[in-house]
mmCIF file of the protein (N, C-alpha, C, O) and its ligand, coordinates in Angstrom:
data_MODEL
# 
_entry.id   MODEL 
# 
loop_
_entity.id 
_entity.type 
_entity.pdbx_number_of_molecules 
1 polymer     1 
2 non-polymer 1 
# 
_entity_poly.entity_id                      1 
_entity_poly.type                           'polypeptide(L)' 
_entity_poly.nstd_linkage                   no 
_entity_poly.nstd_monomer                   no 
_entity_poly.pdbx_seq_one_letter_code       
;(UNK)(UNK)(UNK)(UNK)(UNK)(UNK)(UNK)(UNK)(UNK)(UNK)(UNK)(UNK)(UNK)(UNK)(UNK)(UNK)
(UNK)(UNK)(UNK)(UNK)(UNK)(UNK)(UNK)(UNK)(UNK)(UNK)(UNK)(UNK)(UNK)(UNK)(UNK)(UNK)
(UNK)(UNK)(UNK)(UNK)(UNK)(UNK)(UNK)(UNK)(UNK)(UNK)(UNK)(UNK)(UNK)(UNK)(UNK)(UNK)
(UNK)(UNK)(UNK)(UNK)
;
_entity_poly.pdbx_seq_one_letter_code_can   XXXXXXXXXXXXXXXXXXXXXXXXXXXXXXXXXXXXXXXXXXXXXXXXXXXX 
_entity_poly.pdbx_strand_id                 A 
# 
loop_
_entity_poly_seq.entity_id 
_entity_poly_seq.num 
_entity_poly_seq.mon_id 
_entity_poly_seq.hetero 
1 1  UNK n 
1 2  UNK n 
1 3  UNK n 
1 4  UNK n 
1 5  UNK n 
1 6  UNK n 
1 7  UNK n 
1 8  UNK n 
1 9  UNK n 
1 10 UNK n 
1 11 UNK n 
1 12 UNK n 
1 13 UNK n 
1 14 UNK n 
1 15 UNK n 
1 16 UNK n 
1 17 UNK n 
1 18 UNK n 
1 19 UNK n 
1 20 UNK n 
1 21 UNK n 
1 22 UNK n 
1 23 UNK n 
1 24 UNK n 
1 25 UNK n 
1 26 UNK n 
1 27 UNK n 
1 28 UNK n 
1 29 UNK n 
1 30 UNK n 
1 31 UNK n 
1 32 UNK n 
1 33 UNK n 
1 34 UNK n 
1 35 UNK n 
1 36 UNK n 
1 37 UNK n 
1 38 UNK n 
1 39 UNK n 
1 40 UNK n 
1 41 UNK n 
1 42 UNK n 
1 43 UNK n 
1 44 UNK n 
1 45 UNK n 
1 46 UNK n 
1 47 UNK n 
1 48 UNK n 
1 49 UNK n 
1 50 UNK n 
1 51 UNK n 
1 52 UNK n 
# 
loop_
_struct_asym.id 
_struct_asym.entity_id 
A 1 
B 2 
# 
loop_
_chem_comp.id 
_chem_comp.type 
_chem_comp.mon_nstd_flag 
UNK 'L-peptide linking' . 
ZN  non-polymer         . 
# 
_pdbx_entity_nonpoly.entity_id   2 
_pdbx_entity_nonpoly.name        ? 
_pdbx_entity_nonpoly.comp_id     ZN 
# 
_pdbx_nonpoly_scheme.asym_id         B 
_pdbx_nonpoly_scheme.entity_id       2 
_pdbx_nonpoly_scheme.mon_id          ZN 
_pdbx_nonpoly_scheme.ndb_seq_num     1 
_pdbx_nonpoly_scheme.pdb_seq_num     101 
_pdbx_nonpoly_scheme.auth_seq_num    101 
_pdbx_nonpoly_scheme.pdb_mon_id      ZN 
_pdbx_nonpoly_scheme.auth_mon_id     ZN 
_pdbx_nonpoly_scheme.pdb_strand_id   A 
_pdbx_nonpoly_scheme.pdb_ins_code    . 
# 
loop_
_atom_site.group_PDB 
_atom_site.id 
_atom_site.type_symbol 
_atom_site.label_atom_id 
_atom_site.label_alt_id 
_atom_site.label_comp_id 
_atom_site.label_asym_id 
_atom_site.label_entity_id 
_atom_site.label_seq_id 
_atom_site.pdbx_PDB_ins_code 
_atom_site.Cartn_x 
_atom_site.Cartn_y 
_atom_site.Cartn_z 
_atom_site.occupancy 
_atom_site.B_iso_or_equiv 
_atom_site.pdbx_formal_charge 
_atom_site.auth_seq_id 
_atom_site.auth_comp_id 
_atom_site.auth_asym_id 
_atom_site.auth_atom_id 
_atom_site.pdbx_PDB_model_num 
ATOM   1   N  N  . UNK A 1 1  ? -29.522 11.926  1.455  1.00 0.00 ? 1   UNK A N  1 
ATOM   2   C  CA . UNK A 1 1  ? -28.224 12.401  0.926  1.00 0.00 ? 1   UNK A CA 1 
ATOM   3   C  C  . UNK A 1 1  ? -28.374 13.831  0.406  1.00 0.00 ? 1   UNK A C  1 
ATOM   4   O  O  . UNK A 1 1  ? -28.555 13.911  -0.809 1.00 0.00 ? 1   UNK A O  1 
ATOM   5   N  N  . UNK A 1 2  ? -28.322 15.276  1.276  1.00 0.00 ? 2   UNK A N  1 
ATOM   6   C  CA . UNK A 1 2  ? -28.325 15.986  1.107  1.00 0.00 ? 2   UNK A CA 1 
ATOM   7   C  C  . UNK A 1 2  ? -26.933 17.236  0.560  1.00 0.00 ? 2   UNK A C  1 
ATOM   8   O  O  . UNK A 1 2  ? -26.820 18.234  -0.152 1.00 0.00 ? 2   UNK A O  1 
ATOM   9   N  N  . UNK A 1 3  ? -26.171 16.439  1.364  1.00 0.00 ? 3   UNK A N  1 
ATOM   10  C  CA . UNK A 1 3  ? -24.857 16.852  1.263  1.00 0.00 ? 3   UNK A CA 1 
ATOM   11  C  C  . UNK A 1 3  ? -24.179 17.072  0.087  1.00 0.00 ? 3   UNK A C  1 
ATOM   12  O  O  . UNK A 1 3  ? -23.783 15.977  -0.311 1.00 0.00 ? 3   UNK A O  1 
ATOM   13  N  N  . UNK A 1 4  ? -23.759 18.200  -0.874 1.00 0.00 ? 4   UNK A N  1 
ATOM   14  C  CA . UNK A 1 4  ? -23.102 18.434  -2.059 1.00 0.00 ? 4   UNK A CA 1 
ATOM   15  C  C  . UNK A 1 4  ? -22.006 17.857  -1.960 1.00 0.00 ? 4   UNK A C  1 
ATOM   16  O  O  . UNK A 1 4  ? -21.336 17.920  -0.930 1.00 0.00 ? 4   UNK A O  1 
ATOM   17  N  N  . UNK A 1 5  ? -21.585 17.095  -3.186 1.00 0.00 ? 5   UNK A N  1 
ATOM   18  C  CA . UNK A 1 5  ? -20.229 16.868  -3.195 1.00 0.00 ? 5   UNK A CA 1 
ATOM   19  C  C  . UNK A 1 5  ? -19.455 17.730  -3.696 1.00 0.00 ? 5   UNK A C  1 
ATOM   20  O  O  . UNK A 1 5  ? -19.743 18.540  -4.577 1.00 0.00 ? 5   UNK A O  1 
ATOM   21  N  N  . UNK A 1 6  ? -17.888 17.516  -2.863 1.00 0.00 ? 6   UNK A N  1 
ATOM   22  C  CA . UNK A 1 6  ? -17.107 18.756  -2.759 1.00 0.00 ? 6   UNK A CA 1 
ATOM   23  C  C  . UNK A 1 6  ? -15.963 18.502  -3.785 1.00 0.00 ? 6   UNK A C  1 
ATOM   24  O  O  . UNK A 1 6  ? -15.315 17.465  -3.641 1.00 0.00 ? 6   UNK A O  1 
ATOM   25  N  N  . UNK A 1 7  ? -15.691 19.238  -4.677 1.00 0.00 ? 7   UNK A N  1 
ATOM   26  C  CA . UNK A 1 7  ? -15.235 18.730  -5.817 1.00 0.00 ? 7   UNK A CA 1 
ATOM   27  C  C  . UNK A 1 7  ? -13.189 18.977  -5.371 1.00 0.00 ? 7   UNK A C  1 
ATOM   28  O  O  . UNK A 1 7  ? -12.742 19.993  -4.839 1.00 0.00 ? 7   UNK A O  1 
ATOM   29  N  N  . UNK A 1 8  ? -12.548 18.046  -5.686 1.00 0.00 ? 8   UNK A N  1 
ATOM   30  C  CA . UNK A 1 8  ? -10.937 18.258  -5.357 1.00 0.00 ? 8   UNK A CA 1 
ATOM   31  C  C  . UNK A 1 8  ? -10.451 18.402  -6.834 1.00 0.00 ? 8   UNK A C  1 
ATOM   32  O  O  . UNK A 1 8  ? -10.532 17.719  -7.855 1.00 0.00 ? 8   UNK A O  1 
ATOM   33  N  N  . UNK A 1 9  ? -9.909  19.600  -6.482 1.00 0.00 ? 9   UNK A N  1 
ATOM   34  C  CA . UNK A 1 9  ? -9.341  19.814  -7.833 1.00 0.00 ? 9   UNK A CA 1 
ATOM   35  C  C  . UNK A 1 9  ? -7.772  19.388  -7.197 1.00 0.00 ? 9   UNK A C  1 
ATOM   36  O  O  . UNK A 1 9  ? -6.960  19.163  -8.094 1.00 0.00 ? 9   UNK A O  1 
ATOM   37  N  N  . UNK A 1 10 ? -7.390  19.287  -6.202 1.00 0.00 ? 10  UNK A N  1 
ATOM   38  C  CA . UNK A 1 10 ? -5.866  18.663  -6.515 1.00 0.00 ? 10  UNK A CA 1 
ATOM   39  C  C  . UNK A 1 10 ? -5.838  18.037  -7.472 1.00 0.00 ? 10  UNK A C  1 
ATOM   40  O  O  . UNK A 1 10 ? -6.753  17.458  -8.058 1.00 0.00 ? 10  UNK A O  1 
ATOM   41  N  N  . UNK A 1 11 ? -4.359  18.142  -7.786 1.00 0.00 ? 11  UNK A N  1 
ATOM   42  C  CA . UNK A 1 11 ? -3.986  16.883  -8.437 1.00 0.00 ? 11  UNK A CA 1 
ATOM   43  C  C  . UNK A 1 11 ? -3.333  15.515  -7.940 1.00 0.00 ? 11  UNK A C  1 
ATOM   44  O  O  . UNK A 1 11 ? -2.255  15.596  -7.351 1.00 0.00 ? 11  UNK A O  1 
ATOM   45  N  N  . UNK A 1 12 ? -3.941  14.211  -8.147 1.00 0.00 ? 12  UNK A N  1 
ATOM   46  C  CA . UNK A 1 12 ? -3.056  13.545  -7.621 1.00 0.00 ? 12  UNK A CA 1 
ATOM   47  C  C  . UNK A 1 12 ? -1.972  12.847  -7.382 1.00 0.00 ? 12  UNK A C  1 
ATOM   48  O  O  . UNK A 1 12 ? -1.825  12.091  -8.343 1.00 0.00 ? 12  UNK A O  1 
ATOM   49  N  N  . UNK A 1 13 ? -1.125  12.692  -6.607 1.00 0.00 ? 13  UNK A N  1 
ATOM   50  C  CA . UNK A 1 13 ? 0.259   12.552  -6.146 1.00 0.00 ? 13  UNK A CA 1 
ATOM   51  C  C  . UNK A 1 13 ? -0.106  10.757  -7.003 1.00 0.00 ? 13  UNK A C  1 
ATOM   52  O  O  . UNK A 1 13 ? -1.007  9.939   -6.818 1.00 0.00 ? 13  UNK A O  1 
ATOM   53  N  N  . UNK A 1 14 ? 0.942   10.772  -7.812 1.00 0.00 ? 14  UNK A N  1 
ATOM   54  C  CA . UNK A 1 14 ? 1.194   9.053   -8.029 1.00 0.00 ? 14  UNK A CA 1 
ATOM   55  C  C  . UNK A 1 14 ? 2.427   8.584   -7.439 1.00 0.00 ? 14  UNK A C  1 
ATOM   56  O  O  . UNK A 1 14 ? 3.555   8.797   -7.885 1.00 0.00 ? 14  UNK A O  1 
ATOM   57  N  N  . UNK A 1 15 ? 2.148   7.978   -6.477 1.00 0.00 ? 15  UNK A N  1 
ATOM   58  C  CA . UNK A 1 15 ? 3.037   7.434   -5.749 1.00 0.00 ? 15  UNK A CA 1 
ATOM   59  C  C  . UNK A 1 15 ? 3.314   5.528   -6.073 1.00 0.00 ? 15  UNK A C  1 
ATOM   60  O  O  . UNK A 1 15 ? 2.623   4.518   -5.941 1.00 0.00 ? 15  UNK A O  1 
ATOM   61  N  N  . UNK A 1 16 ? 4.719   5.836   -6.548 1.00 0.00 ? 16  UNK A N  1 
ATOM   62  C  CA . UNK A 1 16 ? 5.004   4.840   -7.186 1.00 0.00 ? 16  UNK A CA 1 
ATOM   63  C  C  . UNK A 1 16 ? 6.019   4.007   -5.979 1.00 0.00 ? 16  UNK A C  1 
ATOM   64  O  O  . UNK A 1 16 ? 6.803   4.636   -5.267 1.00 0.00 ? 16  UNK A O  1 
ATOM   65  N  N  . UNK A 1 17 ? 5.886   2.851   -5.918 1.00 0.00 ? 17  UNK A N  1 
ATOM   66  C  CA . UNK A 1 17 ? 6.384   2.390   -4.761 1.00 0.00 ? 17  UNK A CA 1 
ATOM   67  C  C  . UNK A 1 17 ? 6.839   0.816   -5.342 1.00 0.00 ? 17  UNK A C  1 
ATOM   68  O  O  . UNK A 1 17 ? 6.155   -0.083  -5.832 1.00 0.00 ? 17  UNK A O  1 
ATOM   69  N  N  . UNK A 1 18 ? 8.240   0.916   -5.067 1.00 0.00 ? 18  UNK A N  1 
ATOM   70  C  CA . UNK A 1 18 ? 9.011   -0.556  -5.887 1.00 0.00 ? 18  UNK A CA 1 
ATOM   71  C  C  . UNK A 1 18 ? 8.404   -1.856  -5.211 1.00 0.00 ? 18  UNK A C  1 
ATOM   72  O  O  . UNK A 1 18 ? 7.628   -1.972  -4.262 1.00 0.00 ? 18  UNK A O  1 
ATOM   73  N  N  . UNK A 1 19 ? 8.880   -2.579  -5.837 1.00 0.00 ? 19  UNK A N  1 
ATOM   74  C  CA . UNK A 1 19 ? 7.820   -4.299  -5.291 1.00 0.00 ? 19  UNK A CA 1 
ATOM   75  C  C  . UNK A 1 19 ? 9.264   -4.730  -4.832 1.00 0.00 ? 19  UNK A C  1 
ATOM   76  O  O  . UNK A 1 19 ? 10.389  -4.666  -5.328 1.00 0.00 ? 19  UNK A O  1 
ATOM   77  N  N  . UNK A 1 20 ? 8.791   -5.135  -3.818 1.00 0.00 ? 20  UNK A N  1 
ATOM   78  C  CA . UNK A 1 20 ? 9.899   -6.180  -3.048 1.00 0.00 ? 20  UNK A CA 1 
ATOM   79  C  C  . UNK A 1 20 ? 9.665   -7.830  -3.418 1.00 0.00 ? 20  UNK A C  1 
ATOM   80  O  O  . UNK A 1 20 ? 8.672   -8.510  -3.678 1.00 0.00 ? 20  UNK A O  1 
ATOM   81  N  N  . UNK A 1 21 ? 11.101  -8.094  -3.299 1.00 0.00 ? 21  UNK A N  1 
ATOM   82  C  CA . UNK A 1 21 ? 11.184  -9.952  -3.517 1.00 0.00 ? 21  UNK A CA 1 
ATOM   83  C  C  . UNK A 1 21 ? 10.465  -10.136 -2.385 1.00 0.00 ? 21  UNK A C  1 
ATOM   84  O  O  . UNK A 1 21 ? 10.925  -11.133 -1.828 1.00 0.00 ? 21  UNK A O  1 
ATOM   85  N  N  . UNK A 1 22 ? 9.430   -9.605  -1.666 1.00 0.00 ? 22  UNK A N  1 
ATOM   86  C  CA . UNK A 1 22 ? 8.761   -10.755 -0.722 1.00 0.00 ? 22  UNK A CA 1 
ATOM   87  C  C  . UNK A 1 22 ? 7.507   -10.944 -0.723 1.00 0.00 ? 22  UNK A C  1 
ATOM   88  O  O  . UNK A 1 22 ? 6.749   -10.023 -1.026 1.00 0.00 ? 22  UNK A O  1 
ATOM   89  N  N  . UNK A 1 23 ? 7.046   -12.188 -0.381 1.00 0.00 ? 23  UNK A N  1 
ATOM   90  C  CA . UNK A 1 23 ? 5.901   -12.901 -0.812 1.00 0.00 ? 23  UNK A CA 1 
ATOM   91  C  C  . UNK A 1 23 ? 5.179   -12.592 0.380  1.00 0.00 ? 23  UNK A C  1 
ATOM   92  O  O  . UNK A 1 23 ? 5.841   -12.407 1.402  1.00 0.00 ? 23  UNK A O  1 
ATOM   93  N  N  . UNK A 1 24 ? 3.792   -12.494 0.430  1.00 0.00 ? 24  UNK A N  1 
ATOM   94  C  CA . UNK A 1 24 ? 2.703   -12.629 1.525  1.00 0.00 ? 24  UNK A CA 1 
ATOM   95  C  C  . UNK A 1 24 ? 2.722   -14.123 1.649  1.00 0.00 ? 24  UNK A C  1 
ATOM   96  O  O  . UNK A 1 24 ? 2.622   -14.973 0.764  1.00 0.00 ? 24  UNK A O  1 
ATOM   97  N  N  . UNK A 1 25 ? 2.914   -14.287 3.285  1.00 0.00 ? 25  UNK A N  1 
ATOM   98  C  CA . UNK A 1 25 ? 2.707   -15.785 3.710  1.00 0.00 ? 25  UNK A CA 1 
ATOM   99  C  C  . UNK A 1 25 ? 1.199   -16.341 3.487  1.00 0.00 ? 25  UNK A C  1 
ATOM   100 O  O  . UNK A 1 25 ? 0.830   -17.507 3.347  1.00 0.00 ? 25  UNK A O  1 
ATOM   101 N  N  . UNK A 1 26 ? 0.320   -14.943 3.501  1.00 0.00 ? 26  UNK A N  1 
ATOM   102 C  CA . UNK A 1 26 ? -0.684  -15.976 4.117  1.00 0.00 ? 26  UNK A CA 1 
ATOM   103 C  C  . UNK A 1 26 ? -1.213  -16.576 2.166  1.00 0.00 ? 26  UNK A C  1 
ATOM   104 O  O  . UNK A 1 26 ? -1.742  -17.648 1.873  1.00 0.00 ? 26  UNK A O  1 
ATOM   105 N  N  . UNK A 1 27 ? -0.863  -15.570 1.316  1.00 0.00 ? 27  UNK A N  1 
ATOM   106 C  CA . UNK A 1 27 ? -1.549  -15.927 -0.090 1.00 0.00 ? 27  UNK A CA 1 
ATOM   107 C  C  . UNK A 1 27 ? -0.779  -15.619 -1.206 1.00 0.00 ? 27  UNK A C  1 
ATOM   108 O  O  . UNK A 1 27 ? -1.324  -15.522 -2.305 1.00 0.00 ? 27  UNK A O  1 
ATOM   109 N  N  . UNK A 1 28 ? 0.886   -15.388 -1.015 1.00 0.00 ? 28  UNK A N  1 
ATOM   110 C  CA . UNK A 1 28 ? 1.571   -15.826 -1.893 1.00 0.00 ? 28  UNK A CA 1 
ATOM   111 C  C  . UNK A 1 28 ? 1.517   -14.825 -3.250 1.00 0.00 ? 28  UNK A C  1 
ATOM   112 O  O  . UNK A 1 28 ? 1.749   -15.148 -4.415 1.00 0.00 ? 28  UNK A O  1 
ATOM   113 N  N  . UNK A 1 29 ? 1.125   -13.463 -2.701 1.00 0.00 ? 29  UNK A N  1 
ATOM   114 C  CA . UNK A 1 29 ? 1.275   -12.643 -4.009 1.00 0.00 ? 29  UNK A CA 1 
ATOM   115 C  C  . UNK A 1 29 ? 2.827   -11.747 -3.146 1.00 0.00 ? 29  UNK A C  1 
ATOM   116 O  O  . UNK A 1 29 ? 3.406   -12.003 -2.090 1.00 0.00 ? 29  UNK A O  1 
ATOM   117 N  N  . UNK A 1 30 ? 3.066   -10.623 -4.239 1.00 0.00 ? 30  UNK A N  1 
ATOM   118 C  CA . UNK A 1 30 ? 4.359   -10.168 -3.491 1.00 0.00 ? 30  UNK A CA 1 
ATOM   119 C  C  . UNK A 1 30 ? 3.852   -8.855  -3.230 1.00 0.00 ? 30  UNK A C  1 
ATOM   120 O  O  . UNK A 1 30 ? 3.082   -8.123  -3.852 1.00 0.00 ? 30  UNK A O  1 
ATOM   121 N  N  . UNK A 1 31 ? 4.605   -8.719  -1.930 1.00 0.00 ? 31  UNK A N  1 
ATOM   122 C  CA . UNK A 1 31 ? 3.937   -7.705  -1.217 1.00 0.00 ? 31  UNK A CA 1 
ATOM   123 C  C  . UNK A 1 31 ? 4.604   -5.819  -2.136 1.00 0.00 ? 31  UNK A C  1 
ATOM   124 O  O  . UNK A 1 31 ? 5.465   -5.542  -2.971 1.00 0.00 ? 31  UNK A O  1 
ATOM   125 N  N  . UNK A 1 32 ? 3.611   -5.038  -1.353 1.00 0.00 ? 32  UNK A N  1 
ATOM   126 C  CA . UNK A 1 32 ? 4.329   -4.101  -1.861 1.00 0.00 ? 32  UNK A CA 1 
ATOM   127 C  C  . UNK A 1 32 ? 5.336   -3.246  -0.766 1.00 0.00 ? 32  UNK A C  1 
ATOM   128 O  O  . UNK A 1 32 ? 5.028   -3.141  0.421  1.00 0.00 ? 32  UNK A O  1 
ATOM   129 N  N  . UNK A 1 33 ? 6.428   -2.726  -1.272 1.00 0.00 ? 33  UNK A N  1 
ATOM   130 C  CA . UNK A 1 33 ? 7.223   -1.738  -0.177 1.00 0.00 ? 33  UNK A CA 1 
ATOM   131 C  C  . UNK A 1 33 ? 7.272   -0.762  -0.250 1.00 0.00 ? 33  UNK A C  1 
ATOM   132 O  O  . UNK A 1 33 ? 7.407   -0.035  -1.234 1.00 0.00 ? 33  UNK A O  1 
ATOM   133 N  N  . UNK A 1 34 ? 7.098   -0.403  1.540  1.00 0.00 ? 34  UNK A N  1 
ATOM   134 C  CA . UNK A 1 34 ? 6.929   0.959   1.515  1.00 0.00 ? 34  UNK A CA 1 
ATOM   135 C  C  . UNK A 1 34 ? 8.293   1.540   2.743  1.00 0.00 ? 34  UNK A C  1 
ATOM   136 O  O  . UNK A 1 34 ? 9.357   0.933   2.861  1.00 0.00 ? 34  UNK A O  1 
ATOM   137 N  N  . UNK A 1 35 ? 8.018   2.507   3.352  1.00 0.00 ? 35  UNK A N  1 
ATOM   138 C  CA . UNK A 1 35 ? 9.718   3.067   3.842  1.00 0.00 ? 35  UNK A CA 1 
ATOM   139 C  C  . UNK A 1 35 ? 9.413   2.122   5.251  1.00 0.00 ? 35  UNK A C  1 
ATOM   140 O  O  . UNK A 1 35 ? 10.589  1.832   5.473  1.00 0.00 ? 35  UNK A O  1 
ATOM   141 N  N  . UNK A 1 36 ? 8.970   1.728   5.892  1.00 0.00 ? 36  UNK A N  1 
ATOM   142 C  CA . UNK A 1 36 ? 9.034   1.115   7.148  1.00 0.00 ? 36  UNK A CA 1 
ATOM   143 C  C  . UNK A 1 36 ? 7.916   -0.231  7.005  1.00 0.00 ? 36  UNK A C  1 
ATOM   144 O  O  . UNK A 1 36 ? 7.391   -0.522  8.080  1.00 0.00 ? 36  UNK A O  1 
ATOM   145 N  N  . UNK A 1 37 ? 7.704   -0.655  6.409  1.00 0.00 ? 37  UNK A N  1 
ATOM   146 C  CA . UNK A 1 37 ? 6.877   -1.968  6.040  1.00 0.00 ? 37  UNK A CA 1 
ATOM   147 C  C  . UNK A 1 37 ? 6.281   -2.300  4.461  1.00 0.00 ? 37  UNK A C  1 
ATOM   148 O  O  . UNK A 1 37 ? 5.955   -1.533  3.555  1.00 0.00 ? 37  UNK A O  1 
ATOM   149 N  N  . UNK A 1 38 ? 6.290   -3.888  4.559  1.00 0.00 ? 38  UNK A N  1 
ATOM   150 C  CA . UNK A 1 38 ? 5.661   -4.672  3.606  1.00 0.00 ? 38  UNK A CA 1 
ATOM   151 C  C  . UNK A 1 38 ? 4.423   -4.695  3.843  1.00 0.00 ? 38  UNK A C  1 
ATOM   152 O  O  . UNK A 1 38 ? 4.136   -5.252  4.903  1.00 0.00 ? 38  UNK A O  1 
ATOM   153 N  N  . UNK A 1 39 ? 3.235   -4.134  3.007  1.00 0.00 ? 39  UNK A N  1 
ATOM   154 C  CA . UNK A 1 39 ? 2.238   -4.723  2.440  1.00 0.00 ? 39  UNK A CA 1 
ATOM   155 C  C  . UNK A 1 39 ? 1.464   -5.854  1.736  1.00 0.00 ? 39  UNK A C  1 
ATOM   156 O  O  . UNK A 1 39 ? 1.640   -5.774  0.521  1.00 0.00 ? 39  UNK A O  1 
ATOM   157 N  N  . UNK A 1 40 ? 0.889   -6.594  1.990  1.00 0.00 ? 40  UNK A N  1 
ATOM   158 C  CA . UNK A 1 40 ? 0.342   -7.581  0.613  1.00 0.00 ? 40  UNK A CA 1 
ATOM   159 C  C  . UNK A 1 40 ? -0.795  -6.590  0.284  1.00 0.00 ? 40  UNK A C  1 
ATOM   160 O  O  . UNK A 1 40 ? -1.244  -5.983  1.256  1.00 0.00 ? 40  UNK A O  1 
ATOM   161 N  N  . UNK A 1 41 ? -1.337  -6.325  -0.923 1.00 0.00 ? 41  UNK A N  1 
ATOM   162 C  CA . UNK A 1 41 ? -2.380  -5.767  -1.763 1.00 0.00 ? 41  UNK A CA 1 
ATOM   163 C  C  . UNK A 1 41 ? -3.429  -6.476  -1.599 1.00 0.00 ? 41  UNK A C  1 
ATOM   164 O  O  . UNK A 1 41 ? -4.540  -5.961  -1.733 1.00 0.00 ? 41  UNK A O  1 
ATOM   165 N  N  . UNK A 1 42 ? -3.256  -7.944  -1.241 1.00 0.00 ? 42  UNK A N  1 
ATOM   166 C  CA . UNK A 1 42 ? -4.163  -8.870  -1.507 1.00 0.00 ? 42  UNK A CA 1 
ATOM   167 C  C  . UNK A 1 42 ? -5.206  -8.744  -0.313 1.00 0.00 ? 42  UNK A C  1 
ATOM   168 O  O  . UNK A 1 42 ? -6.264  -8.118  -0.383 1.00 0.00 ? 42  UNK A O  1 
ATOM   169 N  N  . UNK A 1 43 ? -4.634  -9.591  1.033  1.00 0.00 ? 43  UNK A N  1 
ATOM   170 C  CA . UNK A 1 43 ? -5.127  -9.390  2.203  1.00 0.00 ? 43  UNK A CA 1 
ATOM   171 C  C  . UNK A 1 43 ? -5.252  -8.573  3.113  1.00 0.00 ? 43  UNK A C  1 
ATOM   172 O  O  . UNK A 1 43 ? -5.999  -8.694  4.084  1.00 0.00 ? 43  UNK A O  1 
ATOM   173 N  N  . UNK A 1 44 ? -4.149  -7.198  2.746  1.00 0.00 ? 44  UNK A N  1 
ATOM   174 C  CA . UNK A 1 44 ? -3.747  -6.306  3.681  1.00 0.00 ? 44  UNK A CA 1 
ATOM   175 C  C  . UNK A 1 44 ? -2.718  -7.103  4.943  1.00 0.00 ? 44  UNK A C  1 
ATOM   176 O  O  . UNK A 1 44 ? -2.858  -6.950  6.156  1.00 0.00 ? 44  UNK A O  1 
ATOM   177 N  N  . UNK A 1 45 ? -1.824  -7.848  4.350  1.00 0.00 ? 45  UNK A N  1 
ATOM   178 C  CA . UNK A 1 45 ? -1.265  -8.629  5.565  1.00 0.00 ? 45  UNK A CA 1 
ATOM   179 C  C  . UNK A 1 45 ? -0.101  -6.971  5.442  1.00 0.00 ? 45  UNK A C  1 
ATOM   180 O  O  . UNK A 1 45 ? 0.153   -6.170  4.543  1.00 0.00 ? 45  UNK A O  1 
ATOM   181 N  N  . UNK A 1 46 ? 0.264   -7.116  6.716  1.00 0.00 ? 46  UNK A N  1 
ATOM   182 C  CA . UNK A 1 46 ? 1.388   -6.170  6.700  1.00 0.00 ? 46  UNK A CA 1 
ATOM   183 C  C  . UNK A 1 46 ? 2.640   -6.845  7.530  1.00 0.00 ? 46  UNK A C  1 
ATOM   184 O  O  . UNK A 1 46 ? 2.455   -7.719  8.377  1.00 0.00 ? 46  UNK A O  1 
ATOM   185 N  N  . UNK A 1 47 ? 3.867   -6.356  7.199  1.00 0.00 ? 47  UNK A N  1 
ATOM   186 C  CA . UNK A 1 47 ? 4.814   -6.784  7.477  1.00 0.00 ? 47  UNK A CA 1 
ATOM   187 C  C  . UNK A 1 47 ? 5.672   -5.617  8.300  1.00 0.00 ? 47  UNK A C  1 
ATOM   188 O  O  . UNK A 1 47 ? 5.690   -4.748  7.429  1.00 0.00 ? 47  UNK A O  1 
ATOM   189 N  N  . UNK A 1 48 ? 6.352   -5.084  9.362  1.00 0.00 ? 48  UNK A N  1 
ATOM   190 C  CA . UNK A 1 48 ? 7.221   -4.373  9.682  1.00 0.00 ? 48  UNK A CA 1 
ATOM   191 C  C  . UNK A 1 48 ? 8.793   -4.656  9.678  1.00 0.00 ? 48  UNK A C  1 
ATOM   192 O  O  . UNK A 1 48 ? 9.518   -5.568  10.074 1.00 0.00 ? 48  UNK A O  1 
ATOM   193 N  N  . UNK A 1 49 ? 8.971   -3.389  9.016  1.00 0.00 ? 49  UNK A N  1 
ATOM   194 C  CA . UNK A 1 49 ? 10.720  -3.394  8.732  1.00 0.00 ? 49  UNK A CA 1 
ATOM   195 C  C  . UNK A 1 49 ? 11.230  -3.527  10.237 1.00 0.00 ? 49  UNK A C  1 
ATOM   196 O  O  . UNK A 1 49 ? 10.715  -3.097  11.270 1.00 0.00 ? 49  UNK A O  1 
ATOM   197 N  N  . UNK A 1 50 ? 12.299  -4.189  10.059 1.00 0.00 ? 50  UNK A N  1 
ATOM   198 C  CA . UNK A 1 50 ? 13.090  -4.683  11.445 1.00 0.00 ? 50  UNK A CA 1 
ATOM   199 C  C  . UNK A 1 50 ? 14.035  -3.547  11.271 1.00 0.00 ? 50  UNK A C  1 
ATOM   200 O  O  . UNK A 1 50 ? 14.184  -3.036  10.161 1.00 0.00 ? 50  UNK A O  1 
ATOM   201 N  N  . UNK A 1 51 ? 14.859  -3.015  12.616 1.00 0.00 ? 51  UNK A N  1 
ATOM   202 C  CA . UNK A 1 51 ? 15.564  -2.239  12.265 1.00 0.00 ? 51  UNK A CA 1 
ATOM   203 C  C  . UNK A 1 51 ? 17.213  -3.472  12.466 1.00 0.00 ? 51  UNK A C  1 
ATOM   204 O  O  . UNK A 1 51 ? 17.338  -4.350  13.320 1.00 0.00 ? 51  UNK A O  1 
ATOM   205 N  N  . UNK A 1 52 ? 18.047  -3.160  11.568 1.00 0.00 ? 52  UNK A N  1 
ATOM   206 C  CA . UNK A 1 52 ? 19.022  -3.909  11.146 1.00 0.00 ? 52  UNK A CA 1 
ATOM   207 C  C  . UNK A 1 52 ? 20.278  -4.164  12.757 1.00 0.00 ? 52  UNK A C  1 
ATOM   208 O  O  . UNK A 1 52 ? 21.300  -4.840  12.642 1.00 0.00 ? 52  UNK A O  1 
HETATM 209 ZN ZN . ZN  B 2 .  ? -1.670  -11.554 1.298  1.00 0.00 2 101 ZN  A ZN 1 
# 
């Protein structure tokens, strides 16, 4: 491990993202939403927005 680490001075973006009423099938936590799909946090199950 020679390689310096490269220091980020950004700052970071907090991206706050509302919780949807929907549950992950496979483990029942609620997923999170984002602009074109559901997430679960848990499993990484993902869900895609249908278009209406
Ligand atoms: Zn899940």
């Amino acid at each position: 491990m020679a390689e310096a680490k490269k220091e980020d001075k950004k700052p970071k973006k907090v991206e706050k993202f509302k919780e949807a009423e929907k549950f992950c099938p496979k483990c029942g936590v609620r997923m999170g939403v984002h602009a074109d799909r559901y997430t679960c946090g848990r499993c990484r199950y993902t869900e895609w927005k249908k278009p209406a």
